[in-house]
Each structure stands twice: as structure tokens, then as C-alpha cells.
Chimera marker file (.cmm) of the C-alpha trace (Angstrom):
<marker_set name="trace">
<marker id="1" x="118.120" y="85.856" z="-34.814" r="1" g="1" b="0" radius="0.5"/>
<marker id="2" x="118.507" y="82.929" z="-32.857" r="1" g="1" b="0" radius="0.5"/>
<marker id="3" x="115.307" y="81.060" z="-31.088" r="1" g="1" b="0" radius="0.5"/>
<marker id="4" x="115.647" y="78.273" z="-28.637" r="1" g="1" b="0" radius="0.5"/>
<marker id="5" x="112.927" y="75.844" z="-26.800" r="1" g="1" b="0" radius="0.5"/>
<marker id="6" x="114.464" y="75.504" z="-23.104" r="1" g="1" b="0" radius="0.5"/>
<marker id="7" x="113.299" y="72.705" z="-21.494" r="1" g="1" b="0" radius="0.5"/>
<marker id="8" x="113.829" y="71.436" z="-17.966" r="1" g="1" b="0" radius="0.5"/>
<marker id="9" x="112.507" y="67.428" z="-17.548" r="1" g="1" b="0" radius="0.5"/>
<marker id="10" x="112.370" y="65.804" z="-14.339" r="1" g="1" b="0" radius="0.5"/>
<marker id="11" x="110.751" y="62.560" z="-13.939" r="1" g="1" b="0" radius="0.5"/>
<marker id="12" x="110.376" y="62.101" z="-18.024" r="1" g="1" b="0" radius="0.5"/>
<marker id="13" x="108.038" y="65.013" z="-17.675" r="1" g="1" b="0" radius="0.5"/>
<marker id="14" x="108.418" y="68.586" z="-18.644" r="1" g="1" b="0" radius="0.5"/>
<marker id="15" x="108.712" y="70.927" z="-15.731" r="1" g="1" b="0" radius="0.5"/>
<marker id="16" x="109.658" y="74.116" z="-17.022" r="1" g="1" b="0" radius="0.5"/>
<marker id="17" x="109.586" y="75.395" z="-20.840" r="1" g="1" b="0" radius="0.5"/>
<marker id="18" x="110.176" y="78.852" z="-22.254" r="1" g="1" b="0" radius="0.5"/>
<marker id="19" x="111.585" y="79.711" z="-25.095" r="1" g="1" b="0" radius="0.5"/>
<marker id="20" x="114.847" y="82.292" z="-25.284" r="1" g="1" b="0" radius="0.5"/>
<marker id="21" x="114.886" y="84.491" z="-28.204" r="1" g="1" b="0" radius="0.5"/>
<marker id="22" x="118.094" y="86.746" z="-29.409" r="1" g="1" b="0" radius="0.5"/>
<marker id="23" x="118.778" y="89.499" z="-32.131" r="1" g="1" b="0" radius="0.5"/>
<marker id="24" x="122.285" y="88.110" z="-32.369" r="1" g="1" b="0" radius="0.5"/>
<marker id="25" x="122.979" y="86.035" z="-35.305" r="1" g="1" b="0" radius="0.5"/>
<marker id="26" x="124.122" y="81.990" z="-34.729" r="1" g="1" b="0" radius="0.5"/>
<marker id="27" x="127.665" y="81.205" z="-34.328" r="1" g="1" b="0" radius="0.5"/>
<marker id="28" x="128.925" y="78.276" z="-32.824" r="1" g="1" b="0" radius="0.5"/>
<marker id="29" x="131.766" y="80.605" z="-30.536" r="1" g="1" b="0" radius="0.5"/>
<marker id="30" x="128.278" y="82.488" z="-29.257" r="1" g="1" b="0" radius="0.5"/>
<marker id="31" x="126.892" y="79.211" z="-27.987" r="1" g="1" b="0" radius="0.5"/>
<marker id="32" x="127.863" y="79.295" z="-24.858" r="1" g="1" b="0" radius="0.5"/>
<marker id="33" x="126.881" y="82.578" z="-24.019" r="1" g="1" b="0" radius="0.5"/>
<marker id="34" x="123.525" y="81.944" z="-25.423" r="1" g="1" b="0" radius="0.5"/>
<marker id="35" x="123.635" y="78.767" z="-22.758" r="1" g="1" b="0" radius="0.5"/>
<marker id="36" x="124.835" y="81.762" z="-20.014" r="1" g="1" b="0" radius="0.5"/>
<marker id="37" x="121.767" y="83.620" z="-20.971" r="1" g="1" b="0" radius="0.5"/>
<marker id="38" x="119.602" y="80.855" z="-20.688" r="1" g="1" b="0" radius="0.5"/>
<marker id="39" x="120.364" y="79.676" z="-17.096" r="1" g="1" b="0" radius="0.5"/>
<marker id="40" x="120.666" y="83.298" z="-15.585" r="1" g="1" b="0" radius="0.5"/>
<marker id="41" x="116.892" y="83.930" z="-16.940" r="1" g="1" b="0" radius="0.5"/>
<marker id="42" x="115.428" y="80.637" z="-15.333" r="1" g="1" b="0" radius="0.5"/>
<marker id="43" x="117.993" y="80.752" z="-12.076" r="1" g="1" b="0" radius="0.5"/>
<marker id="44" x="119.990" y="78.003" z="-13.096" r="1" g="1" b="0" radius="0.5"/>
<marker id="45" x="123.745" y="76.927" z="-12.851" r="1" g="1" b="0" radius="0.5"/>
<marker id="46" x="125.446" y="77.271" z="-15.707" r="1" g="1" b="0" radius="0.5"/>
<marker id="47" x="126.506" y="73.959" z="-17.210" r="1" g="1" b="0" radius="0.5"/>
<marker id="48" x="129.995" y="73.454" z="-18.882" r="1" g="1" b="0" radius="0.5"/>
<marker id="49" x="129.274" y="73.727" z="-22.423" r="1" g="1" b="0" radius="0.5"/>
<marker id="50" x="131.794" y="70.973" z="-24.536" r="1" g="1" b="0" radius="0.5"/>
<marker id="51" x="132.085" y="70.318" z="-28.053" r="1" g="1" b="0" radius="0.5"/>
<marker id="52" x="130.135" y="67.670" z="-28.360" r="1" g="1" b="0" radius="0.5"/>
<marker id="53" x="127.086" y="69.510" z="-27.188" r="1" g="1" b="0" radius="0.5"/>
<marker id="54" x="127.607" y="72.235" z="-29.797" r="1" g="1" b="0" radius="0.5"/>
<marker id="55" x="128.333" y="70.242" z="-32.545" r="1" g="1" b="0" radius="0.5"/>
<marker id="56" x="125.440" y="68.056" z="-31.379" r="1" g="1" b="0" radius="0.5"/>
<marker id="57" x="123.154" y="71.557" z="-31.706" r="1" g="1" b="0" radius="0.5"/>
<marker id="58" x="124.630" y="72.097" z="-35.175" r="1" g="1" b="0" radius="0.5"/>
<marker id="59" x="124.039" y="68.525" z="-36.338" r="1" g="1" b="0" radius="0.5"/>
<marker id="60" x="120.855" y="67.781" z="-34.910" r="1" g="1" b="0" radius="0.5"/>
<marker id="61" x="119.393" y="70.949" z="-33.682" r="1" g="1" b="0" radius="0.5"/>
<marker id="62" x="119.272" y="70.599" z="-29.988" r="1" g="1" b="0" radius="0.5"/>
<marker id="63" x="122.027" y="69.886" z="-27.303" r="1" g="1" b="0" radius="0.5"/>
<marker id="64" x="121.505" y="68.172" z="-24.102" r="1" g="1" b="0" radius="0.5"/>
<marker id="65" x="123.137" y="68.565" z="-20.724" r="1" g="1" b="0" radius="0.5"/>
<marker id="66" x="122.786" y="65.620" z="-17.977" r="1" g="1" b="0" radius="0.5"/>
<marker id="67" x="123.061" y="66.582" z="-14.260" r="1" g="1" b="0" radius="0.5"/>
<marker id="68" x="127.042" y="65.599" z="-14.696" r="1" g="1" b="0" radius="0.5"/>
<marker id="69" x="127.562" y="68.701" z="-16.874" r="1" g="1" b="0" radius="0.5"/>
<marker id="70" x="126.588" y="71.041" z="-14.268" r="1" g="1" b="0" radius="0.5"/>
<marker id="71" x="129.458" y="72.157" z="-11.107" r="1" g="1" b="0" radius="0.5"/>
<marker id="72" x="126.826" y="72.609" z="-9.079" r="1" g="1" b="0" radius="0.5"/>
<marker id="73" x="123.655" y="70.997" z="-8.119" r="1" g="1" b="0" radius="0.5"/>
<marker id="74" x="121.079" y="70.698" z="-11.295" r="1" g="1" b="0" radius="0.5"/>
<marker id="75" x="117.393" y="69.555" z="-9.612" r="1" g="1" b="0" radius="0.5"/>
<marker id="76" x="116.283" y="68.116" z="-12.579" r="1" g="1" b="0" radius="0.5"/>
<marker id="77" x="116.759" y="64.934" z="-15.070" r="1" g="1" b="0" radius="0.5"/>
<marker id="78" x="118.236" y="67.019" z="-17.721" r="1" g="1" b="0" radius="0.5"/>
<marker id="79" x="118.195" y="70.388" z="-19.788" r="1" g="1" b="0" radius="0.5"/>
<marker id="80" x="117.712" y="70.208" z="-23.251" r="1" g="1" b="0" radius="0.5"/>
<marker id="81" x="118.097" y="72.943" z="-25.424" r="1" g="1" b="0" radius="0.5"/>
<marker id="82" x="116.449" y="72.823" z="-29.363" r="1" g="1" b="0" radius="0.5"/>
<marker id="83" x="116.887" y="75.429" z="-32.198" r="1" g="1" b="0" radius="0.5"/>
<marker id="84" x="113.464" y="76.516" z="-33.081" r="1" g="1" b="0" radius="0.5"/>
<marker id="85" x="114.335" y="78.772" z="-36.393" r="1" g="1" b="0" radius="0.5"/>
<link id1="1" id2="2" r="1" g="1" b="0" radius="0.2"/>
<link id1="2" id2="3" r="1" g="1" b="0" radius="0.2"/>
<link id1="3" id2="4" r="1" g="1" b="0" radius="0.2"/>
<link id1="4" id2="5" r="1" g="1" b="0" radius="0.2"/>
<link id1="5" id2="6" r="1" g="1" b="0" radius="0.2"/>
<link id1="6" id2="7" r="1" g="1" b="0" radius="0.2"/>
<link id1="7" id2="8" r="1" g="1" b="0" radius="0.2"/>
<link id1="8" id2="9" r="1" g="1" b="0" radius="0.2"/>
<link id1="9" id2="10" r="1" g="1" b="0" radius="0.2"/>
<link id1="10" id2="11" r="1" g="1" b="0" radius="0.2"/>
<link id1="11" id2="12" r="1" g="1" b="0" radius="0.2"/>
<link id1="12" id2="13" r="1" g="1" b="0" radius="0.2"/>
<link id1="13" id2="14" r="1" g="1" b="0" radius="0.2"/>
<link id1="14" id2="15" r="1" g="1" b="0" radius="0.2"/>
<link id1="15" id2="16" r="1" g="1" b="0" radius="0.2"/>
<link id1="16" id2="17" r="1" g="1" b="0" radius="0.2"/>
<link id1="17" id2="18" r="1" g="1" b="0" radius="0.2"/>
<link id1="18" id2="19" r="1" g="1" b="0" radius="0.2"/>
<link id1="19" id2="20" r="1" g="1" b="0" radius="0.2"/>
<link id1="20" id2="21" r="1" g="1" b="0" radius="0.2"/>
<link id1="21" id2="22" r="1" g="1" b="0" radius="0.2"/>
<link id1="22" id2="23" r="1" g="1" b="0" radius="0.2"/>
<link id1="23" id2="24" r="1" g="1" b="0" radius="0.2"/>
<link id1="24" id2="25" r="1" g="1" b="0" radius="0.2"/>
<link id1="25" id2="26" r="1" g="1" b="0" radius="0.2"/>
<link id1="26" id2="27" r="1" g="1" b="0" radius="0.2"/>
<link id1="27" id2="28" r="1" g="1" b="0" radius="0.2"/>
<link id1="28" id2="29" r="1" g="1" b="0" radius="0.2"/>
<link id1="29" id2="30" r="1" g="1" b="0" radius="0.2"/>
<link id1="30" id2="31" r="1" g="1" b="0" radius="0.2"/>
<link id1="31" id2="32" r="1" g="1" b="0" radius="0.2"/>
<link id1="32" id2="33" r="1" g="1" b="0" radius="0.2"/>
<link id1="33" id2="34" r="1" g="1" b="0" radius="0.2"/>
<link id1="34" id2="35" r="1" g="1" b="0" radius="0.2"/>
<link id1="35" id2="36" r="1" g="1" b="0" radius="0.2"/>
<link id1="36" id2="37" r="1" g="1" b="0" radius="0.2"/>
<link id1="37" id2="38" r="1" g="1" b="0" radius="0.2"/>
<link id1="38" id2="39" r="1" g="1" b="0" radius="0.2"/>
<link id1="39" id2="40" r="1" g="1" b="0" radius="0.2"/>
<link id1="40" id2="41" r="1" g="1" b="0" radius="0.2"/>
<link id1="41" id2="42" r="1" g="1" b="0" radius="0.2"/>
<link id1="42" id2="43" r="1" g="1" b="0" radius="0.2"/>
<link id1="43" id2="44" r="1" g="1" b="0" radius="0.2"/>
<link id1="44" id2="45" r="1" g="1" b="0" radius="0.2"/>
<link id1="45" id2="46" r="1" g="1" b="0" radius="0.2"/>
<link id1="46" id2="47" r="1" g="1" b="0" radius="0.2"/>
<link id1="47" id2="48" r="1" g="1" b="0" radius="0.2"/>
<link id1="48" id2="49" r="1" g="1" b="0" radius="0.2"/>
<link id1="49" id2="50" r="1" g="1" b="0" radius="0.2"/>
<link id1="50" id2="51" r="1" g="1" b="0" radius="0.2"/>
<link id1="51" id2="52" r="1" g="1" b="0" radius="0.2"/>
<link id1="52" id2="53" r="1" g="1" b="0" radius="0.2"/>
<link id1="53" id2="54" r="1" g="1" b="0" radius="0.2"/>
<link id1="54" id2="55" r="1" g="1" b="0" radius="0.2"/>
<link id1="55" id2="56" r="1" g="1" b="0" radius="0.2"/>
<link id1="56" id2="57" r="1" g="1" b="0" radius="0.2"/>
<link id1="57" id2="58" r="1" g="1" b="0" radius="0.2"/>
<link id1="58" id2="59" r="1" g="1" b="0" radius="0.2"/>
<link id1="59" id2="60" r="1" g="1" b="0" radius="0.2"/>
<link id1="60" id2="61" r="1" g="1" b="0" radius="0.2"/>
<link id1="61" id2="62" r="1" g="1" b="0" radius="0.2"/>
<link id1="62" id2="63" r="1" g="1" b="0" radius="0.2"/>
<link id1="63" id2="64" r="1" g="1" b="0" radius="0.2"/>
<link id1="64" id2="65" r="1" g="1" b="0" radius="0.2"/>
<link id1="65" id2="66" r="1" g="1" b="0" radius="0.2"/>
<link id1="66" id2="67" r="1" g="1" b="0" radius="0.2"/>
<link id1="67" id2="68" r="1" g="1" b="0" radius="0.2"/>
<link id1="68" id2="69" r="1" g="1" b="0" radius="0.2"/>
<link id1="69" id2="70" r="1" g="1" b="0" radius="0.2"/>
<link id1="70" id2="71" r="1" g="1" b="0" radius="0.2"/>
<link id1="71" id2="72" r="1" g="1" b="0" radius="0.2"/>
<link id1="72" id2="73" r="1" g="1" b="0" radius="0.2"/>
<link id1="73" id2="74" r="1" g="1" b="0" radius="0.2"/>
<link id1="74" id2="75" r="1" g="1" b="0" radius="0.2"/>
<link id1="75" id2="76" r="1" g="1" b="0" radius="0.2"/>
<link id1="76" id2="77" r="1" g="1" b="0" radius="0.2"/>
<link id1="77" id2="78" r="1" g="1" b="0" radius="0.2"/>
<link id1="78" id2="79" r="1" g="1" b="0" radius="0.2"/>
<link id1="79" id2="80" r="1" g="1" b="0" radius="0.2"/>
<link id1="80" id2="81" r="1" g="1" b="0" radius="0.2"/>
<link id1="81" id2="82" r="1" g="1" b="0" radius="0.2"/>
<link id1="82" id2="83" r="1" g="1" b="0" radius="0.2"/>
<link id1="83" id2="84" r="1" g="1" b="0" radius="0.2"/>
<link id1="84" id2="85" r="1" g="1" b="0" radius="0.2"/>
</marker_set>
């Protein structure tokens, strides 16, 4: 099972939170459909996901993606993602 704290931050304040929870077990090839998930529920664009920012989630427990990781226009500071398990 796989819990993660979304949060959106604009302004160095919180604007959304939620937390996404999945039956499916952790696995670093799953992360970016996890990060798919995520985005689709709170009507986001889907950033690119890179290495870094899933090794950074394995190291350190939560992976952060700036406004340049995003195709499209992101409204907000950043998106950081933290494993709550």
C-alpha cells in the first residue's frame, strides 16, 4: 500500500493538501503512474517525472517538482510529493 501527502505551495504557503492512497505495492517503475494519478485527481498537468525525483523519493521520502518540470502551465510555486507509510 502506498500513501502519499500531495501538496501544492504557492507563495511559501500551502494551498491545496490531500493525501493519495493506493492498494498497489511501491516500486520505483510505478512512480510515475502514481504521479499520473495524483494530478488527474486534483486537475493538474502531469509533470515529467526524471530520475532524480524518484531516487530523491526513495532516498529521502518525498520528491519535488518546480514549475520547470511541468509542459504546461503549473499555477503554483511547486508540488511536493512525501511518502507517508
Amino acid at each position: 500500500m502506498v500513501k502519499i501527502w500531495v501538496r501544492l505551495v504557492r507563495e511559501e504557503k500551502i494551498a491545496k493538501s490531500w493525501i493519495y492512497t493506493s492498494e498497489e505495492n511501491w516500486a520505483p517503475e510505478r512512480f510515475y503512474g502514481f504521479v499520473h494519478d495524483i494530478c488527474s485527481e486534483m486537475d493538474l498537468p502531469t509533470p515529467l517525472v526524471l530520475n532524480k525525483h524518484i531516487s530523491h523519493f526513495i532516498e529521502f521520502n518525498n520528491a519535488k517538482f518546480l514549475p520547470g518540470d511541468f509542459v504546461e502551465s503549473f499555477p503554483y510555486d511547486f508540488l511536493v510529493l512525501e511518502n507517508i507509510v
